[in-house]
matplotlib code that plots the C-alpha trace (Angstrom):
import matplotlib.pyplot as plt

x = [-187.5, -184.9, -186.3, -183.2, -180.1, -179.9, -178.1, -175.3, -175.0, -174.7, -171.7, -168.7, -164.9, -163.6, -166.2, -164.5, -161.6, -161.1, -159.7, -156.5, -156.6, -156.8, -159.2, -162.4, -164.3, -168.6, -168.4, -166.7, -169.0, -172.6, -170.6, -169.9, -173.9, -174.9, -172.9, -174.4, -177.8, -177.4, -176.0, -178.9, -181.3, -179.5, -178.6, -181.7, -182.2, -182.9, -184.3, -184.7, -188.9, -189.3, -193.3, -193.8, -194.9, -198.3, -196.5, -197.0, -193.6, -192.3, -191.9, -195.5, -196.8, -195.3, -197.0, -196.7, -197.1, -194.6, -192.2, -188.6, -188.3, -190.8, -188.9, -185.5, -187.5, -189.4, -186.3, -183.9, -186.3, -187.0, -183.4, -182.8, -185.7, -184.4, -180.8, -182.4, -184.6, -181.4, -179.4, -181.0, -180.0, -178.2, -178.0, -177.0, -173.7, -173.0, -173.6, -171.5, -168.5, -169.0, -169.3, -165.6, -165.0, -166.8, -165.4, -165.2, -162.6, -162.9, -162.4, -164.9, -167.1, -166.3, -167.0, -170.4, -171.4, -170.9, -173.3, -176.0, -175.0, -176.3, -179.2, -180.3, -178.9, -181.1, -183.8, -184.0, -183.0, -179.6, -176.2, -172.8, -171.4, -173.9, -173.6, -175.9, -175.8, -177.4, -176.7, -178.6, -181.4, -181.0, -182.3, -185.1, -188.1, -190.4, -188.1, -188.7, -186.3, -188.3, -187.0, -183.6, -183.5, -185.1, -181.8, -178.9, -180.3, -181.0, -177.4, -175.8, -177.2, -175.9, -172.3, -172.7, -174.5, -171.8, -169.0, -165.2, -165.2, -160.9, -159.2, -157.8, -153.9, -151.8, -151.2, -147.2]
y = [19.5, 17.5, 17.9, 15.7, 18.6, 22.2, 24.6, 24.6, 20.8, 21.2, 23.9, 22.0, 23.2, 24.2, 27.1, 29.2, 29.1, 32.2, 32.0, 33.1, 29.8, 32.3, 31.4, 33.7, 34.2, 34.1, 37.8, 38.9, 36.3, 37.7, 41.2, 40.6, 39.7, 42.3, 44.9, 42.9, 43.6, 47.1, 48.1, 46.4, 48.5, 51.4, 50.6, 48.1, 45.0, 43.8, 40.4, 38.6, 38.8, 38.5, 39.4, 42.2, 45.8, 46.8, 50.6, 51.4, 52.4, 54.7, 51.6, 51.0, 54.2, 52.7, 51.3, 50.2, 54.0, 55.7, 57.8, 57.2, 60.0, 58.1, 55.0, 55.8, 58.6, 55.7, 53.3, 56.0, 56.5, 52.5, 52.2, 55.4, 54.1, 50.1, 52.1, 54.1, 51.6, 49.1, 51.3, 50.9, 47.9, 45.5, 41.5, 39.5, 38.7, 42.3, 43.1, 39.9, 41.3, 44.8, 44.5, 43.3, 46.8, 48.0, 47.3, 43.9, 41.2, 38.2, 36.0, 36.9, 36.9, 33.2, 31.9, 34.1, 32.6, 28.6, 30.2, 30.7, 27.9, 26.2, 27.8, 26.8, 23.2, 22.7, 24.5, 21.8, 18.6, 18.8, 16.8, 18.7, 17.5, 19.0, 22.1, 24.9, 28.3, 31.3, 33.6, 30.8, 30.5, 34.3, 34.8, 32.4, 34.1, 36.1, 35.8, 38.7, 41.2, 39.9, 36.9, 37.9, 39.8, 37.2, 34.3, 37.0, 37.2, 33.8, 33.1, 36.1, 34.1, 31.2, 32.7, 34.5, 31.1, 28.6, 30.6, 30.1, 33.0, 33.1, 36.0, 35.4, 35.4, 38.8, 39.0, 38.2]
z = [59.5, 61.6, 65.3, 66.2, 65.7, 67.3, 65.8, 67.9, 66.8, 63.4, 63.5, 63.3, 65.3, 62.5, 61.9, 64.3, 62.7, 59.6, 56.4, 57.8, 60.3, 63.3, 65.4, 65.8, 69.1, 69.1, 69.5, 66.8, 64.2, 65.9, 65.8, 62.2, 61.6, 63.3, 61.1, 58.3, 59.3, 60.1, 56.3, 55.0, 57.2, 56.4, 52.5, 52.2, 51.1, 47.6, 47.2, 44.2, 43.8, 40.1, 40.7, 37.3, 38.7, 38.2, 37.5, 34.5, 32.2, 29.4, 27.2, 28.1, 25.5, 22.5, 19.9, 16.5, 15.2, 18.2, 15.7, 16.6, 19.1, 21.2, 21.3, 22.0, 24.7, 26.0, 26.2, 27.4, 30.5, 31.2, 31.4, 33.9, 36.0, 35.5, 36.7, 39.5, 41.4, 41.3, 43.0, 46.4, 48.5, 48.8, 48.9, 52.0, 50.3, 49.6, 53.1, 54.5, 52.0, 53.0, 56.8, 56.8, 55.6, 58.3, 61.9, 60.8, 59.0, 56.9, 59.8, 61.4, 57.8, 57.2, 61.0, 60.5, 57.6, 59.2, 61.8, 59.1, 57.2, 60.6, 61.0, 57.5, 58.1, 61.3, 59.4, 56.4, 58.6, 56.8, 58.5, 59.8, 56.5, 54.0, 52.0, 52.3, 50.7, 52.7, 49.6, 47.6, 50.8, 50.6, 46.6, 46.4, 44.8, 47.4, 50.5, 52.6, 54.9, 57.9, 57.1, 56.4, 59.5, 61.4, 60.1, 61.0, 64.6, 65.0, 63.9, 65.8, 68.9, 67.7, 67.6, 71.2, 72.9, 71.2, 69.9, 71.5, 74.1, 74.7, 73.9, 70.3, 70.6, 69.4, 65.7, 65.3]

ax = plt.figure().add_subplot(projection="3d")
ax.plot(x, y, z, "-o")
ax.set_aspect("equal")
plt.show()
């Protein structure tokens, strides 16, 4: 790990501006993060832990002698549980996107995602200059909420410590 850069040193000027080019104050990025986390607590979160379930299946009673009736029964109810147990949560990304639905803007999404871009860049000993993807940090096989939770607060501090605090100018 870089001991060398905070944080705060490794989030460039430009990260406070939005995709619009208005500017975007500290608040409203650790506001957007914090909107993030809260639809994943209340959706929750589905990570990308590849780890096979000890639960047995439907598709786990056929055999070589099943008649037909017991496959397509068998594959019909994998497929409703494979349907069901997807529907629950959400990924970080999802929750970025859909907190600018949800008191938030896109702004705000893209000068919240520079602040865990770097998080993750002080985390890895990364430069100013070098891409990281929290989506990408996000997926990786057995990452846990805790740790999911633990990135948006870190970076929601981040925005609030080091973010632009002026009033953003009236839309024209």
């Amino acid at each position: 790990m870089n001991t060398t850069n905070s944080p705060a040193d490794l989030i460039s000027s430009y990260a406070w501006a939005g995709f619009s080019g208005q500017p975007v104050t500290g608040e409203a990025a650790a506001d957007h993060l914090a909107i993030a986390l809260k639809i994943l607590e209340r959706e929750g979160w589905v990570g990308r832990d590849t780890t096979p379930s000890a639960e047995s299946t439907a598709l786990d009673d056929i055999t070589s002698r099943s008649t037909f009736r017991e496959m397509l029964f068998g594959l019909v109810s994998a497929v409703r549980d494979l349907l069901s147990s997807e529907s629950g949560g959400m990924s970080l990304d999802e929750a970025m996107l859909r907190a600018s639905a949800e008191g938030s803007d896109s702004d705000a999404r893209c000068a919240a995602e520079h602040c865990l871009q770097a998080i993750l860049r002080a985390r890895f000993g990364r430069s100013v200059t070098d891409w990281v993807s929290y989506n990408a940090w996000a997926d990786r096989q057995r990452r846990t909420f805790d740790e999911v939770r633990e990135l948006l607060i870190e970076a929601a501090d981040l925005a609030r410590t080091h973010g632009p605090t002026a009033k953003l100018p009236a839309q024209r």
